[in-house]
N, C-alpha and C positions, 0 to 999 in steps of 0.2 A: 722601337716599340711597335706594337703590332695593333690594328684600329681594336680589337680585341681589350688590349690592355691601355690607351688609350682612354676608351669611353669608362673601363673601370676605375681609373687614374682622377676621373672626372670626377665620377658616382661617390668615390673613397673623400675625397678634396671638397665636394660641396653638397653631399647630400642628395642631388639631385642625379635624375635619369636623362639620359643624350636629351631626348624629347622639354623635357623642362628647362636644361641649360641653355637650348637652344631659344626656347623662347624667352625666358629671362636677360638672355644676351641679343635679342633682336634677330634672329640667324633663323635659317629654316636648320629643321633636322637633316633635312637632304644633305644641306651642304656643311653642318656637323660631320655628318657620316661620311663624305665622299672627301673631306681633308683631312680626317683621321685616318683611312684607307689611303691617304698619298694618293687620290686620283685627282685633285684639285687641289690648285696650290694658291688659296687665299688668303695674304700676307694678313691680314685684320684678323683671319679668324684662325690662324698658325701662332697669332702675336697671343690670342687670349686665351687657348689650349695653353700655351709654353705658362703665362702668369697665372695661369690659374693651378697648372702643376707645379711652377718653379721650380721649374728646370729648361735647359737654352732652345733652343728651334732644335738645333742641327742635332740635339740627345735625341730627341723624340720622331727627329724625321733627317737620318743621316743620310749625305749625298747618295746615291743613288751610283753604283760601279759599272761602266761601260761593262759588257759580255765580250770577253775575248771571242775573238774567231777563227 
């Protein structure tokens, strides 16, 4: 999934905007937005994206493919 559909996966699921689930869940928007983009990988807040779309970690942020060379 792409942070794109992610944050709308959220929006669809609870109603609320990155900014508000973020504060409802204790979490900055920062770092909402920066673990939905796969730039940070904070297991507490990968665990409450995955339950709150129920669906597994690895659907929503699948390993990452070495670049042949």
């Amino acid at each position: 999934m792409t942070d794109i559909q992610i944050i709308g996966a959220i929006m669809l699921a609870t109603g609320l905007r990155g900014p508000a689930f973020a504060k409802e869940n204790n979490i900055t928007k920062s770092t909402l937005y920066r673990v939905a983009a796969g730039d940070l990988e904070t297991d507490h807040v990968r665990e409450l994206i995955s339950k709150t779309l129920k669906r597994p970690i690895i659907e929503i942020w699948p390993p990452k493919q070495a670049k042949a060379a």
